[in-house]
LOZATOR-752253 format. One record per residue: x, y, z of N, C-alpha, C, CB in turn; residue in three letters. Coordinates in steps of 0.1 Angstrom, whole numbers, padded with zeros to 4 digits, always signed. Glycine has a CB too. Example, Ala and Ser with C-alpha at 12.3 -4.5 7.8 and 13.67 -1.06 7.14 Angstrom:
2
+0132-0057+0078+0123-0045+0078+0132-0033+0078+0113-0045+0090ala +0128-0022+0071+0137-0011+0071+0129+0000+0079+0141-0006+0057ser 
This chain:
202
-0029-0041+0264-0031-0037+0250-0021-0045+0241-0028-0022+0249unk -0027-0049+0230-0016-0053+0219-0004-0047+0216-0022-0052+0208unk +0002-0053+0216+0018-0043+0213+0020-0049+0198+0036-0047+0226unk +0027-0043+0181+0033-0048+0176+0049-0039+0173+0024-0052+0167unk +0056-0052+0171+0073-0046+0169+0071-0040+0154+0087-0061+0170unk +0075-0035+0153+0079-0034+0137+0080-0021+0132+0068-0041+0128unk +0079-0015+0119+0074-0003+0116+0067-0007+0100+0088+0010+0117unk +0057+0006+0094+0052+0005+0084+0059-0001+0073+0048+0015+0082unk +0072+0003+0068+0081-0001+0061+0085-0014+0059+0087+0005+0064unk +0076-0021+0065+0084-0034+0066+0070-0046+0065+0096-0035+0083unk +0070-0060+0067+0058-0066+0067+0050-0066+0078+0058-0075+0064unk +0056-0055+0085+0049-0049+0098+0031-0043+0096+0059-0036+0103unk +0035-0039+0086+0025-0037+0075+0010-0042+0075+0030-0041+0065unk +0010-0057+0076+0003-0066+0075-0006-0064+0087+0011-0077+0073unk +0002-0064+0096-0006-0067+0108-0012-0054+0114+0004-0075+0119unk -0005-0039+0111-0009-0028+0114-0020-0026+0108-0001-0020+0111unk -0022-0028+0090-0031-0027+0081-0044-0031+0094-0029-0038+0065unk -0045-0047+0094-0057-0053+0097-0059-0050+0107-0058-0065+0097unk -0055-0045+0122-0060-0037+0136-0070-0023+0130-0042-0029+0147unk -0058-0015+0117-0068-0007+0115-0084-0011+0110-0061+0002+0106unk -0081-0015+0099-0100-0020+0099-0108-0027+0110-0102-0032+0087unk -0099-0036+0119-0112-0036+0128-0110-0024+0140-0114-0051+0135unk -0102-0014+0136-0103-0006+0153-0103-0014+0164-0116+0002+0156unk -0091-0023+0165-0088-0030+0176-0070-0020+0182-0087-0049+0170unk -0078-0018+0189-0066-0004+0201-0050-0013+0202-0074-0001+0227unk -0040-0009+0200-0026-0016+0202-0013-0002+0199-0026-0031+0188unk -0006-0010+0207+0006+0002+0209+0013-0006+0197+0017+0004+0226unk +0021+0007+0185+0030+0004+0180+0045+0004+0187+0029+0011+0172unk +0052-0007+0189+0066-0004+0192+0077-0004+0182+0069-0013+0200unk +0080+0009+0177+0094+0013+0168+0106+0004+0168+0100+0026+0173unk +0100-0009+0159+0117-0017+0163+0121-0022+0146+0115-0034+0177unk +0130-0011+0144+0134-0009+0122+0148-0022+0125+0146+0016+0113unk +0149-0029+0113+0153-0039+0112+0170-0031+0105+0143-0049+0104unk +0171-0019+0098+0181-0013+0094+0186-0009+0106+0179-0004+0086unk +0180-0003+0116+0189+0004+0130+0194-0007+0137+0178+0014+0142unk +0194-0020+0137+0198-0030+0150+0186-0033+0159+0211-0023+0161unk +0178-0024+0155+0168-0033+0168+0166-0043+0176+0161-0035+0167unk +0162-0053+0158+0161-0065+0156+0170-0075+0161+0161-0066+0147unk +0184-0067+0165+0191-0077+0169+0195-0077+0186+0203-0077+0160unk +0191-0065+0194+0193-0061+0208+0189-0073+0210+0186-0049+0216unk +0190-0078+0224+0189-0089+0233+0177-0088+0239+0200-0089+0243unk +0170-0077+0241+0159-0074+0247+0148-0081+0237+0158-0059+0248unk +0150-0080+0222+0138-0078+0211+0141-0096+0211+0141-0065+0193unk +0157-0099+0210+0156-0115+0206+0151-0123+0214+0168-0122+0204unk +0146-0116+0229+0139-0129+0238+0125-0133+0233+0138-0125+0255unk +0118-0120+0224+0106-0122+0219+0106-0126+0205+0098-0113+0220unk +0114-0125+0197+0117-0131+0185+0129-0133+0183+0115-0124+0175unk +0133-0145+0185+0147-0153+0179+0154-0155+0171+0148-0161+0179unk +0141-0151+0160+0148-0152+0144+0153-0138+0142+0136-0157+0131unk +0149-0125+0150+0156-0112+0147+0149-0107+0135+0172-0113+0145unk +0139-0110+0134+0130-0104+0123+0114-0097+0129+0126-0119+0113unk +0110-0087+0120+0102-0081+0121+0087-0084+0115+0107-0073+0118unk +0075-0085+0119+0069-0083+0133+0067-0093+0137+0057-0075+0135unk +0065-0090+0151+0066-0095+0164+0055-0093+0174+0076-0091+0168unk +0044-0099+0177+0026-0096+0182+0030-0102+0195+0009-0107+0172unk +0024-0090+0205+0025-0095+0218+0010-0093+0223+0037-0087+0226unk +0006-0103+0228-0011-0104+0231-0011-0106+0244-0019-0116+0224unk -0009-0099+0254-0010-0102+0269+0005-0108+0269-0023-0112+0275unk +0001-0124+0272+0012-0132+0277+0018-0142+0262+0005-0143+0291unk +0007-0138+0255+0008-0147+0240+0021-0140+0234-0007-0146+0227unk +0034-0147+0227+0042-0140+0220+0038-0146+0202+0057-0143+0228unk +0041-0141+0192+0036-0146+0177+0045-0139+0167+0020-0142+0174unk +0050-0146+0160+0056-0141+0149+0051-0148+0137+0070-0142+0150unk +0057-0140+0128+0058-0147+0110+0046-0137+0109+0052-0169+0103unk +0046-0127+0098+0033-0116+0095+0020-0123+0092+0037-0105+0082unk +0022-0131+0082+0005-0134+0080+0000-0146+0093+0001-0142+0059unk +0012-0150+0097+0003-0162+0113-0004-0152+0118+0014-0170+0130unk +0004-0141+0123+0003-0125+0132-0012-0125+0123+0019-0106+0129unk -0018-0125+0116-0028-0116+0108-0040-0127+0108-0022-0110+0090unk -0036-0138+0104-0047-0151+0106-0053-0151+0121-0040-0168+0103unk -0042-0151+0132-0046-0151+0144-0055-0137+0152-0035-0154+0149unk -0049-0127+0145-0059-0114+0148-0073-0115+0138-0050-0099+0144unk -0076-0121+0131-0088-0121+0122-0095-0132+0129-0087-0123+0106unk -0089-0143+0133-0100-0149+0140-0101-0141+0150-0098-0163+0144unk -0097-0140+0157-0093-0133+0172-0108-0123+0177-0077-0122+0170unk -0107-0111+0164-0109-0100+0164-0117-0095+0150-0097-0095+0167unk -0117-0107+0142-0128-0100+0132-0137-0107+0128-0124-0095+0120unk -0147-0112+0135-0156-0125+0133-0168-0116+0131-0159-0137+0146unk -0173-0118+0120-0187-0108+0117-0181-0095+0107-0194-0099+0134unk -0166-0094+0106-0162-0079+0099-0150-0088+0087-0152-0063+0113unk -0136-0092+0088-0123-0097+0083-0127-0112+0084-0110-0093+0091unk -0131-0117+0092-0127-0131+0094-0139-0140+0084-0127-0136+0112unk -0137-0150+0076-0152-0153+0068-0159-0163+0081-0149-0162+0049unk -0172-0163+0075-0184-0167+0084-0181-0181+0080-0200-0161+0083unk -0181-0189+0070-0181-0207+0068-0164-0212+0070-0186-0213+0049unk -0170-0226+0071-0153-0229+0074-0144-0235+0060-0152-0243+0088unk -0161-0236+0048-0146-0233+0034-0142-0220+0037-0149-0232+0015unk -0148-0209+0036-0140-0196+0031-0134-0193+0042-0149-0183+0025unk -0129-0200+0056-0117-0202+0061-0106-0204+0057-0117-0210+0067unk -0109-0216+0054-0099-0227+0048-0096-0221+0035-0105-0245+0046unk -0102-0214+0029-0098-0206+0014-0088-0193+0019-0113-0198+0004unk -0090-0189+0031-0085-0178+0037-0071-0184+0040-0093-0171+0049unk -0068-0196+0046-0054-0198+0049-0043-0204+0034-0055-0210+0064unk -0055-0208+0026-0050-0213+0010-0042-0203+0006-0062-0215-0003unk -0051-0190+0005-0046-0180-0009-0036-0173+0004-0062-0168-0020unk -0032-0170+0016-0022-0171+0025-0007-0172+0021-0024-0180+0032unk -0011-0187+0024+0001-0197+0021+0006-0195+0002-0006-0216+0025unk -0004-0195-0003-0003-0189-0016+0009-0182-0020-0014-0181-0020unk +0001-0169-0014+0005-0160-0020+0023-0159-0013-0007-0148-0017unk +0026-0163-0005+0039-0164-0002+0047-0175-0002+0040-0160+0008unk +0043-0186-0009+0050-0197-0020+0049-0194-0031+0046-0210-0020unk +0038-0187-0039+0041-0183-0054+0044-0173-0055+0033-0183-0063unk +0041-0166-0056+0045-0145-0054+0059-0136-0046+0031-0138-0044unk +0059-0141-0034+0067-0134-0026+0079-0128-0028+0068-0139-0018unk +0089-0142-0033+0100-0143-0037+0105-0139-0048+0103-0152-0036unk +0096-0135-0060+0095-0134-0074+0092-0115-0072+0081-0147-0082unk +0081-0113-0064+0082-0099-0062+0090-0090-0055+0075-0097-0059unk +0096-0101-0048+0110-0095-0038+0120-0094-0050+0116-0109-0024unk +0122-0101-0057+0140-0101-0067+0134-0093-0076+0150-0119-0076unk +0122-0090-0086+0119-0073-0092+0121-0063-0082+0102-0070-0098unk +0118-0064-0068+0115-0050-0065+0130-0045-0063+0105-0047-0052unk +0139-0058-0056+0152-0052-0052+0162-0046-0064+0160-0065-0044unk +0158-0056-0073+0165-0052-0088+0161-0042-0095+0165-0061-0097unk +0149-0038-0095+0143-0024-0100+0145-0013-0091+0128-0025-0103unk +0146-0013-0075+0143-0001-0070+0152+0000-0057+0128+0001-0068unk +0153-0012-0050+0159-0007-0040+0177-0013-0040+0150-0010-0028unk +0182-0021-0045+0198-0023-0046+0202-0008-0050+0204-0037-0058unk +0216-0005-0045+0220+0007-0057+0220+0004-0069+0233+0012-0057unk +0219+0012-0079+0216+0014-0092+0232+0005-0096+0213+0033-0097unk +0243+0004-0091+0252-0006-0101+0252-0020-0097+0266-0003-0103unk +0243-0024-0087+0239-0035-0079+0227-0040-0090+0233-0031-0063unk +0220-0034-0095+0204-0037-0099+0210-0050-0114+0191-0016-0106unk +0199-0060-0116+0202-0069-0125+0192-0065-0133+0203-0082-0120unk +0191-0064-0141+0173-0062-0150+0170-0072-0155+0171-0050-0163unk +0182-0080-0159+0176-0100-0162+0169-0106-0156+0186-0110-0161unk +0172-0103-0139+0167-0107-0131+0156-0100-0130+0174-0107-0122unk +0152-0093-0123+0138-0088-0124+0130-0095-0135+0138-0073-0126unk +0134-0095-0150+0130-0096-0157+0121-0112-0158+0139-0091-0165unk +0131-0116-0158+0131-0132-0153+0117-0135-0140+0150-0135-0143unk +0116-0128-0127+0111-0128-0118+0101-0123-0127+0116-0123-0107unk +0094-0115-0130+0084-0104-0135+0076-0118-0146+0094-0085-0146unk +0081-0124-0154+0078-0138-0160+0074-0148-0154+0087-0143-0167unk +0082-0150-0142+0073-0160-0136+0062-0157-0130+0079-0167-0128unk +0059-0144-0126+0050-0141-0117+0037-0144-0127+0051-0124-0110unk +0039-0144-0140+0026-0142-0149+0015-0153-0145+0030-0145-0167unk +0022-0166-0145+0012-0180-0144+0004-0175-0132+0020-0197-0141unk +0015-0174-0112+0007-0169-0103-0007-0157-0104+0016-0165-0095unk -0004-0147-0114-0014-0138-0113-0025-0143-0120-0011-0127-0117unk -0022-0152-0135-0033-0155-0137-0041-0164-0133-0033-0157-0145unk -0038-0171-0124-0047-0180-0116-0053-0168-0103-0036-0196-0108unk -0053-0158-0100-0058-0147-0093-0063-0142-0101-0050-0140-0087unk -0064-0140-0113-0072-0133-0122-0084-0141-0122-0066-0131-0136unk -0086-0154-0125-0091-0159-0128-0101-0161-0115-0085-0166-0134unk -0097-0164-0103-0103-0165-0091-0109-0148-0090-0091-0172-0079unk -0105-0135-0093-0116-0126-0095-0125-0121-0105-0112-0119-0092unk -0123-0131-0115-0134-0129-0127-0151-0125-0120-0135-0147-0138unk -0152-0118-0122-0173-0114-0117-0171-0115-0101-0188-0132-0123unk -0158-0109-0096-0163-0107-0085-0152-0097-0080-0166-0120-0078unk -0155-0092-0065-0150-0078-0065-0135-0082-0055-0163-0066-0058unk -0137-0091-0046-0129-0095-0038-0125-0109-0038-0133-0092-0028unk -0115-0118-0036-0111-0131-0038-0119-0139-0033-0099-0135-0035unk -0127-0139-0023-0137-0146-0015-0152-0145-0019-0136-0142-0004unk -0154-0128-0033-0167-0131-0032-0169-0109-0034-0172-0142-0014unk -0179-0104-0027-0178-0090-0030-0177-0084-0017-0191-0084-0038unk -0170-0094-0009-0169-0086+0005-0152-0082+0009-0175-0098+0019unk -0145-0073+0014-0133-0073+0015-0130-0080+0030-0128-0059+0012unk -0126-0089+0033-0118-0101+0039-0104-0103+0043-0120-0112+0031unk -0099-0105+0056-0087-0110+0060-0076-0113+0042-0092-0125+0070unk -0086-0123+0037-0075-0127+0022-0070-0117+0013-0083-0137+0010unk -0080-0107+0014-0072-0098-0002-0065-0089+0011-0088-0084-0017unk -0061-0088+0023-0054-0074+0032-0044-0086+0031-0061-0065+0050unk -0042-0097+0033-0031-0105+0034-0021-0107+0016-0039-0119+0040unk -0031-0111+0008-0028-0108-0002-0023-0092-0006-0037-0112-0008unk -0032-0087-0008-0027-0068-0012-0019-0059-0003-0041-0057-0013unk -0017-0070+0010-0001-0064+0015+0009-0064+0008+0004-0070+0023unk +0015-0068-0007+0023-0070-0013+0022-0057-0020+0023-0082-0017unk +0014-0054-0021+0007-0038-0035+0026-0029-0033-0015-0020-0023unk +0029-0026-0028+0035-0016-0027+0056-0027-0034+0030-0008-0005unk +0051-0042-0032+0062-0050-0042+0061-0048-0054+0061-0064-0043unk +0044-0048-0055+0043-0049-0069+0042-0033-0080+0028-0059-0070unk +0041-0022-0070+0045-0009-0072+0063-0010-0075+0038+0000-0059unk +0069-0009-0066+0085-0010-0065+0089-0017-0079+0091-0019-0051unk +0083-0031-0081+0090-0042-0089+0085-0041-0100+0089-0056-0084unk +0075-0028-0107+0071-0021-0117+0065-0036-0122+0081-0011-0125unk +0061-0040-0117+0053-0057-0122+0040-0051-0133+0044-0068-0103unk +0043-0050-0145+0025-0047-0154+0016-0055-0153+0023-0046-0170unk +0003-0054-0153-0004-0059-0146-0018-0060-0158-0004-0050-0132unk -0011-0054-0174-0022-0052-0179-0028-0064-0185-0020-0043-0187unk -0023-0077-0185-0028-0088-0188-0035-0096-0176-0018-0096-0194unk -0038-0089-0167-0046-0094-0154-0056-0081-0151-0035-0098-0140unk -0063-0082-0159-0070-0065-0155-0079-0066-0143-0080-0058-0168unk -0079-0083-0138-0090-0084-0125-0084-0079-0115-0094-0097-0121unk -0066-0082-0113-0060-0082-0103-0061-0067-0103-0047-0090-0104unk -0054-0063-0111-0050-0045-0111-0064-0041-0105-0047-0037-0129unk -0075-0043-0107-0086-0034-0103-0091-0037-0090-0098-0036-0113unk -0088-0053-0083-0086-0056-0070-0077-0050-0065-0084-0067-0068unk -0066-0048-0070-0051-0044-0063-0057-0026-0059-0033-0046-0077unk -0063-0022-0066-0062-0003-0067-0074-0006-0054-0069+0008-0089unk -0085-0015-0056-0098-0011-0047-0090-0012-0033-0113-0023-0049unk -0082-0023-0033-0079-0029-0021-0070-0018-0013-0072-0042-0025unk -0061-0017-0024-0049-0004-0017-0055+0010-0013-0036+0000-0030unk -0065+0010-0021-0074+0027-0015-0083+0025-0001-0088+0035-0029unk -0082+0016+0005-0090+0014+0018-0084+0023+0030-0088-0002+0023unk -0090+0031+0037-0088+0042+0041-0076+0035+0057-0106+0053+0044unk -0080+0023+0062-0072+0019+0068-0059+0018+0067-0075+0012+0070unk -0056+0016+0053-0038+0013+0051-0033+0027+0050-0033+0003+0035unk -0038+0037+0046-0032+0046+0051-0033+0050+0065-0035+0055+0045unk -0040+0049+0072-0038+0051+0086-0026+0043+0091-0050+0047+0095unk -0023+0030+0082-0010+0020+0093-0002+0025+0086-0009+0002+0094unk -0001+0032+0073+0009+0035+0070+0016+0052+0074+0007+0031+0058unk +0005+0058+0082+0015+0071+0085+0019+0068+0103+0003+0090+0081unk +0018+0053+0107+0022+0055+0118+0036+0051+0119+0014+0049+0127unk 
């Protein structure tokens, strides 16, 4: 059975989300990056970098969350997650890589500065700063969902669970969203998928 390390709380997320939509069977293993887990000797022979998650596939070991998520969609969702041509592949590993060279870092420094540093830690320049740059990235996502329901088209796909793994940054990092009204209405369809709550109460 699939094992993944990690817990919901974290970009463990990613890869929990996508097992749930395809109902592919895997043991969660409880390993929180605040308790030390991450750093026992046991966890660093399967991840070296001491980071969370961590996909064990029989004898296959895999890290970095969205590799973990590209490789379970081919793997395991051909006909359901994974797209059928080999552009809307190759669009699937684009908006990927995308989304965690333009976005990631920009929604990481709002969310820490709005919600999770202590409150005499928090910078609101910063955030603020971050929350501005994110504008150009969303509108090029806006624009890629104009007249359509999902980034690929009206089907939900490996790209928007990889993408709308971030929903809960862009909740924290109070990011408005009212000048992208495509994204927001992707982001709400995407986040109400009955699967992410399932990965998220495990």
């Amino acid at each position: 059975m699939l094992k993944i390390y990690g817990v919901p709380g974290s970009r463990a997320i990613r890869p929990l989300w996508l097992l749930e939509e395809l109902g592919v069977p895997y043991e969660l293993v409880k390993t929180h990056f605040a308790t030390g887990d991450t750093r026992k000797p046991e966890y660093l022979k399967i991840n070296p970098n001491g980071h969370i998650p961590t996909l064990v596939d029989g004898d296959f070991v895999l890290f970095e969350s969205m590799a973990i998520n590209l490789y379970l969609a081919e793997k395991y969702g051909k006909g359901k997650l994974w797209p059928d041509s080999e552009q809307d592949r190759a669009h699937t590993v684009q908006w990927t890589f995308w989304v965690m060279m333009e976005c990631e870092g920009e929604l990481l420094e709002a969310m820490f500065n709005r919600a999770m540093l202590p409150p005499a830690q928090r910078d609101e320049a910063k955030a603020k700063a971050a929350e501005d740059a994110l504008q150009a990235p969303l509108g090029v996502l806006n624009a890629q969902l104009q007249g359509r329901e999902y980034v690929l088209g009206n089907r939900f796909t490996a790209v928007d669970l990889n993408l709308a793994s971030t929903r809960a940054w862009t909740r924290f990092g109070k990011i408005d969203l009212a000048a992208h009204p495509n994204v927001a209405a992707w982001l709400a369809r995407s986040s109400a998928r009955p699967a992410l709550k399932a990965a998220q109460s495990k």
